[in-house]
C-alpha positions, 0 to 999 in steps of 0.5 A, spaced: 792 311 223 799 310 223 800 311 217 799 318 216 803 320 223 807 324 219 801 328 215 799 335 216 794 336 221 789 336 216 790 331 213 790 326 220 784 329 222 780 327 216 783 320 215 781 319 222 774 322 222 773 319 214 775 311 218 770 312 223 764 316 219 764 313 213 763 305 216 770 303 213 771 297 217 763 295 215 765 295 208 772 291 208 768 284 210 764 285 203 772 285 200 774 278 198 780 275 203 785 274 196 786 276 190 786 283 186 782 288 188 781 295 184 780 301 188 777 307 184 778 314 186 782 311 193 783 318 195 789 318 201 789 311 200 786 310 207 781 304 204 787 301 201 791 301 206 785 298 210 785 292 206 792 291 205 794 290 211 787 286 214 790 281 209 797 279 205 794 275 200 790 281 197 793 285 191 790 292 191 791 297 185 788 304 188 787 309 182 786 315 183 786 322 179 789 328 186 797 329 184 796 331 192 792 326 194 796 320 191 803 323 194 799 322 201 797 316 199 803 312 196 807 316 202 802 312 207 803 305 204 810 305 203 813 298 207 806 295 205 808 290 199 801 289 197 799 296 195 801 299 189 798 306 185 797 310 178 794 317 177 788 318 173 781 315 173 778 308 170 781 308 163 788 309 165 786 301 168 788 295 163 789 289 167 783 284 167 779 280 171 779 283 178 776 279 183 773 286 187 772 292 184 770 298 192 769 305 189 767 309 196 764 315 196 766 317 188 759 316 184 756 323 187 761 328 184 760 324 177 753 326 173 749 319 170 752 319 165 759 318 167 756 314 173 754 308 168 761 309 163 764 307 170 759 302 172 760 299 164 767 300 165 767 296 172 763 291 169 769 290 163 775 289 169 772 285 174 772 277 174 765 273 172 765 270 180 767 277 182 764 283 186 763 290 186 762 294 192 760 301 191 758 305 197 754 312 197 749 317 200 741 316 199 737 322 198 733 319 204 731 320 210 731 328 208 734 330 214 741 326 213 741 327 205 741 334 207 747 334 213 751 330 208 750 335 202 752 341 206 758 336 208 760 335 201 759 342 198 763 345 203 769 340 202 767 340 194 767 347 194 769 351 200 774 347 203 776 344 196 779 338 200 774 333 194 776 333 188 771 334 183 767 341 182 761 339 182 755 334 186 750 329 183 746 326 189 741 320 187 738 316 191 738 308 192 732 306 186 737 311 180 742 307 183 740 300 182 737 302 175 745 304 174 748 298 175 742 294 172 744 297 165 751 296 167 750 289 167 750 288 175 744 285 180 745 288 187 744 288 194 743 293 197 744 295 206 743 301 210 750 302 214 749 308 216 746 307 223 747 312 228 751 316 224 748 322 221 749 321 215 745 316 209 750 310 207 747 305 202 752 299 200 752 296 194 754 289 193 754 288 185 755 281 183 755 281 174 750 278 170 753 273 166 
């Protein structure tokens, strides 16, 4: 967290309470060690940063389509040599044969349609021996789906502090039928826990 000490306020107390929340520690073991990993939709850079600075062997490229957000996040990775950033989203990416694709808590804000462009895209950027690792929300228990909607829309559409106007929930079987066409086999985990919240983790390894 020390790289956001110089933040706003708000900006301090979403970072620390997304790290805890959204299980980010669970997720980086699933991130390979080494090579060069693509962070879709990286936000404020706090996942990015997490990767860096848990291995100097990673190359981490965060993408990321908030001019806002982006400014945070490359003012938090300053004197962290492994990271670097571009503005925009999937199709601004030309490099090839990344070993891991993350894209944490991004899907939902996209109807199917651009969910599967996205996967398709994935599948064409990462390496044959690489991993995707997507992480989102089921639509079950109701009870969680139903607290993590209202946190969404309201900072979708009340608080404006997710880019994005709109929101498409959908549950673990629409998900893997998803990332089937797209060319992926899956596993997927519950990490949520005792948080009140639905995680699902998708580890997604390339059909070849």
């Amino acid at each position: 967290m020390d790289c956001y000490r110089e933040e706003s306020l708000g900006v301090r107390l979403f970072t620390r309470v997304r790290f805890v929340l959204g299980r980010l520690s669970r997720v980086a073991r699933e991130v390979p060690s080494s090579g060069r990993i693509l962070d879709l939709g990286c936000g404020h850079g706090l996942f990015t940063n997490l990767l860096a600075l848990e291995s100097p062997s990673r190359s981490i490229l965060g993408i990321e389509p908030s001019v806002t957000k982006l400014a945070v996040a490359r003012r938090s990775s300053h004197g962290i040599p492994n990271v670097r950033y571009l503005e925009g989203r999937i199709d601004v990416v030309s490099e090839k044969g990344f070993r891991a694709i993350t894209i944490l808590d991004v899907l939902y804000l996209l109807p199917d349609e651009q969910k599967l462009a996205v996967l398709q895209r994935c599948r064409e950027l990462l390496a044959d021996d690489g991993v995707l690792i997507l992480k989102t929300n089921d639509t079950h228990p109701r009870w969680k789906y139903g607290v993590v909607r209202l946190e969404e829309q309201l900072a979708v559409r009340v608080i404006g502090f997710t880019y994005g106007g709109e929101i498409h929930f959908r549950g673990v079987s629409e998900y893997l039928s998803l990332l089937k066409t797209a060319g992926f086999e899956t596993q997927v985990e519950r990490i949520d826990g005792w948080l009140p919240v639905p995680h699902r983790l998708f580890i997604c390894h390339p059909i070849t």
